[in-house]
VMD Tcl script that builds the backbone (N, CA, C; Angstrom):
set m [mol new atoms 390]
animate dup $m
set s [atomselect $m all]
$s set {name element resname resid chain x y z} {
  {N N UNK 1 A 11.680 27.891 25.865}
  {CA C UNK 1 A 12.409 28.186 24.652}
  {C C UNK 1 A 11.861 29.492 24.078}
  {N N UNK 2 A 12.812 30.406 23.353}
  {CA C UNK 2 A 12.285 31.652 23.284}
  {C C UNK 2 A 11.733 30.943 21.997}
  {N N UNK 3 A 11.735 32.565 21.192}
  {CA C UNK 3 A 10.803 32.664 19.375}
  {C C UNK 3 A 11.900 32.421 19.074}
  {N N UNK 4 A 12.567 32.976 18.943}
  {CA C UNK 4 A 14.240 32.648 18.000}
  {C C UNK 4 A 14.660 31.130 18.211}
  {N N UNK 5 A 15.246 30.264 19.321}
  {CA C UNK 5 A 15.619 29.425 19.906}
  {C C UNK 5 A 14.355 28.516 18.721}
  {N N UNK 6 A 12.952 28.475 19.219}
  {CA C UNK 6 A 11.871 28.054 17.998}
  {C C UNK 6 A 12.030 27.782 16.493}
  {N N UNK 7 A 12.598 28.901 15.866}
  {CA C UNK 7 A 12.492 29.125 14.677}
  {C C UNK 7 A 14.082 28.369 14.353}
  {N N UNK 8 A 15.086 28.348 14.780}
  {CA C UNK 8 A 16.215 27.708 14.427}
  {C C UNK 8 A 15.776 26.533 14.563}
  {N N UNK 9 A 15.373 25.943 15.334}
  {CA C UNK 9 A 14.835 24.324 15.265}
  {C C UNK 9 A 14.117 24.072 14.400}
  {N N UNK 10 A 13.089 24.894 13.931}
  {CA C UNK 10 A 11.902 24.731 13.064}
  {C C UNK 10 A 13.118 24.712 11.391}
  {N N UNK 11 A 13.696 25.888 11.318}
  {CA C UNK 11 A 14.889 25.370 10.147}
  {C C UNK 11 A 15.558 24.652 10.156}
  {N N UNK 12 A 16.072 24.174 11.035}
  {CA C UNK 12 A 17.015 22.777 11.081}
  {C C UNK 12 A 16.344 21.934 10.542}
  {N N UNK 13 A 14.803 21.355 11.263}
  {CA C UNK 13 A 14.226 19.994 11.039}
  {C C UNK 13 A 13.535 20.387 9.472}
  {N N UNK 14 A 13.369 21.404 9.046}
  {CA C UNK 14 A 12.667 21.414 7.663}
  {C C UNK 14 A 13.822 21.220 6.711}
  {N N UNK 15 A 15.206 21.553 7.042}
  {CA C UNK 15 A 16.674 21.335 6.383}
  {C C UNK 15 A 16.684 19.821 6.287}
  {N N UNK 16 A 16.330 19.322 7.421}
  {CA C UNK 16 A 16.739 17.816 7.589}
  {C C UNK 16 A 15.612 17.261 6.380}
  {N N UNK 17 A 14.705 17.536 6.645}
  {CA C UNK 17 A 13.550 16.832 5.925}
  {C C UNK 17 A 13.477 16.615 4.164}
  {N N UNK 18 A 14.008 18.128 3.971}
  {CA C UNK 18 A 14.450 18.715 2.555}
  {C C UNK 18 A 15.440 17.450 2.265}
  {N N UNK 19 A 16.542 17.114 3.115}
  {CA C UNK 19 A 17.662 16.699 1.870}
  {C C UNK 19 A 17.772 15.709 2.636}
  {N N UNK 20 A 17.238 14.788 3.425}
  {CA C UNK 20 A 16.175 13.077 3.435}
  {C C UNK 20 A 15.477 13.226 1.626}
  {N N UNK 21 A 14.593 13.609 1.653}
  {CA C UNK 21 A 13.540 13.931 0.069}
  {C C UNK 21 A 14.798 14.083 -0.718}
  {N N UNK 22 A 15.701 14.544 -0.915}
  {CA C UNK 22 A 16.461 14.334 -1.697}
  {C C UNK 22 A 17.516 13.405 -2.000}
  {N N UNK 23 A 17.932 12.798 -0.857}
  {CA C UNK 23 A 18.759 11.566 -0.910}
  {C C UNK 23 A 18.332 10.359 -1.149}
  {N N UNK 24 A 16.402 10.192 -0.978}
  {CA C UNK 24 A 15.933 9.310 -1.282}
  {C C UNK 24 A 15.814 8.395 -2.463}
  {N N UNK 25 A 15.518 9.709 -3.520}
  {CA C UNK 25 A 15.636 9.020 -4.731}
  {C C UNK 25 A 16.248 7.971 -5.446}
  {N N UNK 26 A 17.766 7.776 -4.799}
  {CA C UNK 26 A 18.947 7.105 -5.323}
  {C C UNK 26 A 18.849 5.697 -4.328}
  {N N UNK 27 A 18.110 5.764 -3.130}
  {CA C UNK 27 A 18.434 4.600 -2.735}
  {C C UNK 27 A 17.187 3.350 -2.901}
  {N N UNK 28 A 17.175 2.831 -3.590}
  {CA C UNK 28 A 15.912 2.003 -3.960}
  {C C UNK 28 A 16.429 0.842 -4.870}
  {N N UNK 29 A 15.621 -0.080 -4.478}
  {CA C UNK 29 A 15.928 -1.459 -5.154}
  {C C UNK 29 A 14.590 -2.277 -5.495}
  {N N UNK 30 A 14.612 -2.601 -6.910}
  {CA C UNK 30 A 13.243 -3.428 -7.440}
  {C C UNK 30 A 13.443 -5.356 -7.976}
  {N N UNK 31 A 12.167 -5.727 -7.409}
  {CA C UNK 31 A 12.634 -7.124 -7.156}
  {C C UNK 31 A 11.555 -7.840 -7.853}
  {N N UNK 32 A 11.813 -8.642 -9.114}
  {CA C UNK 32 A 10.336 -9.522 -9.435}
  {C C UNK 32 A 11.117 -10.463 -9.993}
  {N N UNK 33 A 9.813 -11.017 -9.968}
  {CA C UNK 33 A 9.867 -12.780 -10.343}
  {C C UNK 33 A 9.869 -12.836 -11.815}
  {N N UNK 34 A 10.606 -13.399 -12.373}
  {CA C UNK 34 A 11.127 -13.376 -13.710}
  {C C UNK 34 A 10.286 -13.876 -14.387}
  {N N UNK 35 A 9.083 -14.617 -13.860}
  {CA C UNK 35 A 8.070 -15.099 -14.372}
  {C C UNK 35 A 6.361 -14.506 -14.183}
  {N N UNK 36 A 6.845 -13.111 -13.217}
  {CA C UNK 36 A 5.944 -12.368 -12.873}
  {C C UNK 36 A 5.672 -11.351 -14.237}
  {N N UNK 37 A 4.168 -11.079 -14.601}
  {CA C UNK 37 A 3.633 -10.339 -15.782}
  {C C UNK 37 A 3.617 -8.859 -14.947}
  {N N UNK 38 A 4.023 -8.964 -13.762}
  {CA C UNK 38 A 3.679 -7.586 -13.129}
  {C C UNK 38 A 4.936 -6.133 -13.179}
  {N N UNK 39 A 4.846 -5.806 -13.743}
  {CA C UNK 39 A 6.323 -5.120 -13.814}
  {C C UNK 39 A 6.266 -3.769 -13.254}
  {N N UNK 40 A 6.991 -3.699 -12.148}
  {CA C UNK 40 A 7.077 -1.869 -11.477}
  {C C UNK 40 A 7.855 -0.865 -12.959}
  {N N UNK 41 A 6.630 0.481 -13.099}
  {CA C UNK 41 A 7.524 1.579 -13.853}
  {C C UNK 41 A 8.259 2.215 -13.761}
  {N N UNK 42 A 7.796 2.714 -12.167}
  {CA C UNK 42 A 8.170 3.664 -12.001}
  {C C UNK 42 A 7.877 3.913 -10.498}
  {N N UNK 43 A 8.814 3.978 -9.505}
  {CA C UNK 43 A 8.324 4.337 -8.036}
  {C C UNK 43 A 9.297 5.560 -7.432}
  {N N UNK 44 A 9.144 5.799 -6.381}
  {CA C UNK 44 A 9.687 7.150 -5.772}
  {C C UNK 44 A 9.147 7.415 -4.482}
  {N N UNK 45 A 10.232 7.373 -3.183}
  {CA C UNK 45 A 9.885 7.088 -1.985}
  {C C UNK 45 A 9.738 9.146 -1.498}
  {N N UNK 46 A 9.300 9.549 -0.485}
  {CA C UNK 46 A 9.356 11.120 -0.345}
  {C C UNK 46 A 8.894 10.764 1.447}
  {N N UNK 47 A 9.288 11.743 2.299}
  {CA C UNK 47 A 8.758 11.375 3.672}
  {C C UNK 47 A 8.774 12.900 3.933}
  {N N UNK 48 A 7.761 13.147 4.995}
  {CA C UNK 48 A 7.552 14.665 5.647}
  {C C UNK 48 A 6.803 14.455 7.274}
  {N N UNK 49 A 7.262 15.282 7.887}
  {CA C UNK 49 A 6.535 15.097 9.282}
  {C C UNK 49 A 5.329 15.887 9.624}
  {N N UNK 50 A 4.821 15.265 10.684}
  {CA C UNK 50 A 3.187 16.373 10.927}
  {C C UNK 50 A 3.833 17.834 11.365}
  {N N UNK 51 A 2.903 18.503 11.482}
  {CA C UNK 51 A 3.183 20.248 11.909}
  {C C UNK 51 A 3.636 20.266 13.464}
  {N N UNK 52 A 3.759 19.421 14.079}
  {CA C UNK 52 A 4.254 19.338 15.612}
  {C C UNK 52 A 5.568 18.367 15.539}
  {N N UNK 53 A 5.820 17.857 14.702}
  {CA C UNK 53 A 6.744 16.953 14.465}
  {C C UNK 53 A 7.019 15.434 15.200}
  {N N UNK 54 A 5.983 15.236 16.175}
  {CA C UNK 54 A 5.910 13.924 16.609}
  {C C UNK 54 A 5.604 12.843 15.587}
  {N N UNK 55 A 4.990 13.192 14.922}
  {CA C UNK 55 A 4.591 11.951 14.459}
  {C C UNK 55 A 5.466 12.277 12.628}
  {N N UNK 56 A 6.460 11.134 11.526}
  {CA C UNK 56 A 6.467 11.256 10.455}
  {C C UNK 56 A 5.946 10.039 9.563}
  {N N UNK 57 A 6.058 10.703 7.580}
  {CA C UNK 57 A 5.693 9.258 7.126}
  {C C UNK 57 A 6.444 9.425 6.475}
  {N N UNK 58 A 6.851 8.094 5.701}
  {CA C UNK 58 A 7.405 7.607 4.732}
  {C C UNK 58 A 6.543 7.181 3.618}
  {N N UNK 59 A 6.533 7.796 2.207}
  {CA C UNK 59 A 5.706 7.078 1.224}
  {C C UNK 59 A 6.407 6.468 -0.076}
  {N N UNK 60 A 5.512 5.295 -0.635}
  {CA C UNK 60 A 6.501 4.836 -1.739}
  {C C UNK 60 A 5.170 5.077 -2.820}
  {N N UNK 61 A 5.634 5.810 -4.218}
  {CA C UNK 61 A 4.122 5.944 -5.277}
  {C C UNK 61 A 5.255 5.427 -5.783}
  {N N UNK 62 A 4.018 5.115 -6.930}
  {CA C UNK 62 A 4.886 4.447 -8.200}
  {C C UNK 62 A 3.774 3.891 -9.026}
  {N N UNK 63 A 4.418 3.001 -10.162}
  {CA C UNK 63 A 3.031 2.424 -11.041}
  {C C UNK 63 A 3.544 1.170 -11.463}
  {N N UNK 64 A 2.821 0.554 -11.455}
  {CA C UNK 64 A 2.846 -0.888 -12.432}
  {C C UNK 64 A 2.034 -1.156 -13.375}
  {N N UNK 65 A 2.164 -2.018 -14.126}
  {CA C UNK 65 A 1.960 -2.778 -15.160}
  {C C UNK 65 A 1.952 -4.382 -15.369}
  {N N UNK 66 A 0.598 -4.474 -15.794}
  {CA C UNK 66 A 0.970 -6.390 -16.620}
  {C C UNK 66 A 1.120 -6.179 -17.879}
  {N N UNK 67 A 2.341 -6.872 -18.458}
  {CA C UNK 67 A 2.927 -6.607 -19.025}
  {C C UNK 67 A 3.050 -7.884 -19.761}
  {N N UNK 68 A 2.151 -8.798 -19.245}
  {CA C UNK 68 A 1.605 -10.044 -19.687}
  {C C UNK 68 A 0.350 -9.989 -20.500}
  {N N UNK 69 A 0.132 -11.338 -21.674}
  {CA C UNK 69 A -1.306 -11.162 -22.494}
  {C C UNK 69 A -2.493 -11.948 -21.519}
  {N N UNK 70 A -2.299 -12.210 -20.189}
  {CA C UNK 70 A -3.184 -12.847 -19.837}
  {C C UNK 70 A -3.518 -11.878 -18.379}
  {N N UNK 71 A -4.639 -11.782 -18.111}
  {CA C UNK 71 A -5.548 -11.259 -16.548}
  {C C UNK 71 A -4.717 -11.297 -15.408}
  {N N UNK 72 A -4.439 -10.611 -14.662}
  {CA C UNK 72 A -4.173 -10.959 -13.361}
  {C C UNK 72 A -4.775 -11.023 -12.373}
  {N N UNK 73 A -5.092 -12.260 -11.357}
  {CA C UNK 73 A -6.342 -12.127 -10.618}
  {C C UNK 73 A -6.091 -11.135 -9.382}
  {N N UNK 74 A -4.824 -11.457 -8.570}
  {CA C UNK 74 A -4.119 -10.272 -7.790}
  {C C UNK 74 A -2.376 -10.556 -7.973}
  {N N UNK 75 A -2.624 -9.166 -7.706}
  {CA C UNK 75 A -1.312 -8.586 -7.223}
  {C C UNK 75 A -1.428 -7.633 -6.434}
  {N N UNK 76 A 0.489 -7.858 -5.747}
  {CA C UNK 76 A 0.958 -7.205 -4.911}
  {C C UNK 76 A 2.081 -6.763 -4.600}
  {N N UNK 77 A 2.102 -5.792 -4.097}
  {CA C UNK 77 A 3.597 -4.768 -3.891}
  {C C UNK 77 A 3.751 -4.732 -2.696}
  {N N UNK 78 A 5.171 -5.397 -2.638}
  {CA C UNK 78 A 5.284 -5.094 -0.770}
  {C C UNK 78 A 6.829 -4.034 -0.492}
  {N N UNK 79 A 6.969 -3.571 -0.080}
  {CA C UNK 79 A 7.660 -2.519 0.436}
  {C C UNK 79 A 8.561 -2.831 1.764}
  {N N UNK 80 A 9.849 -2.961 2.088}
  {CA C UNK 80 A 10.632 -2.861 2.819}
  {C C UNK 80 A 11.214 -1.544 3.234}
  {N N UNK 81 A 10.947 -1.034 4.539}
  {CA C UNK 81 A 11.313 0.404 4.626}
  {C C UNK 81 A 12.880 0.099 5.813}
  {N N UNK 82 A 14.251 0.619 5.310}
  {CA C UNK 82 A 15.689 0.470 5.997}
  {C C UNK 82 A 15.916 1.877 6.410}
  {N N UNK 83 A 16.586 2.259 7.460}
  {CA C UNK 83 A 17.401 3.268 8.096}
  {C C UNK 83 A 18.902 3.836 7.386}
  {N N UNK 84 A 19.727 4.779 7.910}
  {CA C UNK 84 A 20.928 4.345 7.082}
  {C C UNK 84 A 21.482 3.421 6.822}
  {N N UNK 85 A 21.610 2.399 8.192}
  {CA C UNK 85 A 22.257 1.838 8.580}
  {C C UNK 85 A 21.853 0.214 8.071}
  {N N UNK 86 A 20.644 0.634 7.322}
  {CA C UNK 86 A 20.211 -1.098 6.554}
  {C C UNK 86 A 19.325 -1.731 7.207}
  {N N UNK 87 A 18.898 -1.316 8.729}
  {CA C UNK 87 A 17.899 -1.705 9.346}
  {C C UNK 87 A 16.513 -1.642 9.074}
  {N N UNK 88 A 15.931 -2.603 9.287}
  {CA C UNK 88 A 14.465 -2.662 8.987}
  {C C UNK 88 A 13.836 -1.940 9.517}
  {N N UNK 89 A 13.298 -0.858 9.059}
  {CA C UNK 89 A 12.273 -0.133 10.206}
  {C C UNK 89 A 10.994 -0.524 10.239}
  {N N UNK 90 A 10.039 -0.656 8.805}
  {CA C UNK 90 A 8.619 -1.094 8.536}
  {C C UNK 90 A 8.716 -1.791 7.371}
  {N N UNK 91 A 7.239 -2.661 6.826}
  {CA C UNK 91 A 7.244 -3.227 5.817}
  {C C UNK 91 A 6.062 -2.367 5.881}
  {N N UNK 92 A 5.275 -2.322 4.155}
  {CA C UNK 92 A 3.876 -2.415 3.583}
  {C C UNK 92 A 3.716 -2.649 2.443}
  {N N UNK 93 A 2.363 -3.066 2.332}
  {CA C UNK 93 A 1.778 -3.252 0.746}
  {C C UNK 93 A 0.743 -2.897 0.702}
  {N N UNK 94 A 0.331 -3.034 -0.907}
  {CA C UNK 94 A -0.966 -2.436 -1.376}
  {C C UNK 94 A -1.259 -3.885 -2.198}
  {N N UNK 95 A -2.382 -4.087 -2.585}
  {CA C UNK 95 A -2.771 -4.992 -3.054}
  {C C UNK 95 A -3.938 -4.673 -4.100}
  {N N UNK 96 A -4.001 -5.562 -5.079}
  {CA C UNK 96 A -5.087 -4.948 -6.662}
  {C C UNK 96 A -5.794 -6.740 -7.172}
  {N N UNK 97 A -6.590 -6.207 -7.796}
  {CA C UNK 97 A -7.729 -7.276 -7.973}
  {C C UNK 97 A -7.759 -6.935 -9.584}
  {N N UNK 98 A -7.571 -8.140 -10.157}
  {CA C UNK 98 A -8.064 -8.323 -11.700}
  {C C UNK 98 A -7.412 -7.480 -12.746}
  {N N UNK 99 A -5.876 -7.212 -12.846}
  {CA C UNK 99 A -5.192 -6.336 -13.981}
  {C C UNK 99 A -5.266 -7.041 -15.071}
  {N N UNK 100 A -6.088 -6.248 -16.123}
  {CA C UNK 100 A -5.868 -6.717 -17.371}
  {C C UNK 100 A -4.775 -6.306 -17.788}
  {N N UNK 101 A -4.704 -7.327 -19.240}
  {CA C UNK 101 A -3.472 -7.119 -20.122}
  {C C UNK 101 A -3.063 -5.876 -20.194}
  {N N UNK 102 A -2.063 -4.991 -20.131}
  {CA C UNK 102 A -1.538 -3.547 -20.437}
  {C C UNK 102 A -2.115 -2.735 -19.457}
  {N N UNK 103 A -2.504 -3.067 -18.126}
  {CA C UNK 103 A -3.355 -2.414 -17.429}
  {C C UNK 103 A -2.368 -1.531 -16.748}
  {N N UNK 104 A -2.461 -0.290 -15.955}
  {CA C UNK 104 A -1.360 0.312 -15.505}
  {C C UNK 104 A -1.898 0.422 -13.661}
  {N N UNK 105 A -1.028 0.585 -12.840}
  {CA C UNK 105 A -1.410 0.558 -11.680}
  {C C UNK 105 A -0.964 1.551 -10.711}
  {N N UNK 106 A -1.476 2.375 -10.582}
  {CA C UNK 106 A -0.747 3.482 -9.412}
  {C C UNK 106 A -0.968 3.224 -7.815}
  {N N UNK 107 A 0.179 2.821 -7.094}
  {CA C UNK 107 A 0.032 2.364 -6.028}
  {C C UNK 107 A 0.690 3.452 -5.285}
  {N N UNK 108 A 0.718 3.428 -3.827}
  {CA C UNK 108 A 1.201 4.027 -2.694}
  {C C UNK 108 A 1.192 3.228 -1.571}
  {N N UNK 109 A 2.229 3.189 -0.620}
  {CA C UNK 109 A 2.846 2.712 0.527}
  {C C UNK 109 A 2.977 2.799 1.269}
  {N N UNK 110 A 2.317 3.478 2.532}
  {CA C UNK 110 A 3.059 4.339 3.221}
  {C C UNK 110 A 3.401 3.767 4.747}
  {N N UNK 111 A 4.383 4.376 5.465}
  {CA C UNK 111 A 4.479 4.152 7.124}
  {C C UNK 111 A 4.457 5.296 7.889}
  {N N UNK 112 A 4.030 5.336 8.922}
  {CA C UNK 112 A 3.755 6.306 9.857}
  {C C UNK 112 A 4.454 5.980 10.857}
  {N N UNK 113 A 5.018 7.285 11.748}
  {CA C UNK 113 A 5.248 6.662 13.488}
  {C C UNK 113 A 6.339 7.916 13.518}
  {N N UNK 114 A 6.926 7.426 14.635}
  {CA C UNK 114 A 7.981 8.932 15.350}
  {C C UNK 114 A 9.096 8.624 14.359}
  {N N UNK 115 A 9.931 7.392 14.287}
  {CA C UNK 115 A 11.246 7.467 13.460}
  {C C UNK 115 A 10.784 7.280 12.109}
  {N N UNK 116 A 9.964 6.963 11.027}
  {CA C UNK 116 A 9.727 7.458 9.836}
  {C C UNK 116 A 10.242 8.213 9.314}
  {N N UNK 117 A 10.555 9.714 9.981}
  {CA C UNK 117 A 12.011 10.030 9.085}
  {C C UNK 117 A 13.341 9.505 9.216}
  {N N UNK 118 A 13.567 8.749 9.494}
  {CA C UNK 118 A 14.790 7.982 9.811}
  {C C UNK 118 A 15.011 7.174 8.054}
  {N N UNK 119 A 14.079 6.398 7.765}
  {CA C UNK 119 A 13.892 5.745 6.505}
  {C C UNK 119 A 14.855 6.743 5.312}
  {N N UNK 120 A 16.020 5.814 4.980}
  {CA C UNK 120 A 16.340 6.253 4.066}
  {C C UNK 120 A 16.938 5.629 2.344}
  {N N UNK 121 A 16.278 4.211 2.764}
  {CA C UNK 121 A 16.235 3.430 1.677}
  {C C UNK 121 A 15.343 2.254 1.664}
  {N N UNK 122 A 14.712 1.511 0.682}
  {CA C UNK 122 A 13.788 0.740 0.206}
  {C C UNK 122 A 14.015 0.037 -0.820}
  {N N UNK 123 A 13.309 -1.112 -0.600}
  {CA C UNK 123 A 13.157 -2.738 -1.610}
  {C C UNK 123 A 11.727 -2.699 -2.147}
  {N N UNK 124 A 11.250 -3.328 -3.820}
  {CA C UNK 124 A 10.577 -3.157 -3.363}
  {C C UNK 124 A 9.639 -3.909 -4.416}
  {N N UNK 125 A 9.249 -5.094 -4.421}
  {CA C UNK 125 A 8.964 -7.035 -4.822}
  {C C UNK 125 A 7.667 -6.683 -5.433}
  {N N UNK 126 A 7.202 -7.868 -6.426}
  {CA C UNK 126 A 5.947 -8.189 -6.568}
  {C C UNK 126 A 5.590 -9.404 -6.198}
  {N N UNK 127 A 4.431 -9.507 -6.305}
  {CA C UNK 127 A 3.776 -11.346 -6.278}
  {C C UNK 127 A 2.350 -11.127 -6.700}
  {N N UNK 128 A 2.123 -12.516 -7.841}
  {CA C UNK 128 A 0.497 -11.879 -8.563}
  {C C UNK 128 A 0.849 -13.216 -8.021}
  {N N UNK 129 A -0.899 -13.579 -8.737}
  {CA C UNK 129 A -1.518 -14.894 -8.737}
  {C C UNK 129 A -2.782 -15.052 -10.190}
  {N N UNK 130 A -2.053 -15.402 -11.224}
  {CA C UNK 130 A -2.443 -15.542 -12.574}
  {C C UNK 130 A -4.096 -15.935 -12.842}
}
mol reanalyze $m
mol bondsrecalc $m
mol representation Tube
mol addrep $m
């Protein structure tokens, strides 16, 4: 492959990557237990590939809150990662020890592997244990 032949690919896949990161935003869905003190604020999925492009990730940040007057001994955020097409590609979670009352929580999610940029929508649950 020449330099030119290079560099059009290299813009294509940074095109692709760009407006994935941008379509992401809108596709997301949040799920708790109506009796859960744990409440997501605020999350936001973003994915980018390594500098050779074999390998990409998918990440989910965001923050929570107990939003309850009582301790939480744990909680957890689990993450469903879908394709266009609604398919499951990966799950993950992060997990936290002891949120006090009004406590705030900044978590992250992430998946790795070759189709990782494929991911273009997410679920995304709690579960404590009081």
């Amino acid at each position: 492959m020449n330099h030119r032949s290079t560099e059009a690919v290299s813009s294509i896949f940074l095109s692709v990557i760009i407006l994935t990161i941008f379509l992401l935003s809108a596709c997301a869905s949040t799920q708790s237990d109506s009796s859960n003190s744990l409440q997501i604020i605020s999350h936001k999925m973003s994915s980018f590939a390594s500098g050779d492009g074999r390998q990409s990730t998918a990440v989910v940040n965001g923050r929570a809150q107990n939003t309850g007057s009582a301790s939480i001994k744990s909680a957890t955020i689990f993450v469903e990662f879908f394709d266009e097409q609604s398919k499951l590609m990966q799950t993950g979670s992060a997990t936290r020890q002891n949120l006090s009352p009004g406590e705030t929580w900044e978590f992250a999610i992430e998946t790795t592997g070759a189709d990782a940029w494929k991911i273009t929508k997410y679920t995304i649950r709690t579960i404590t244990n009081q």
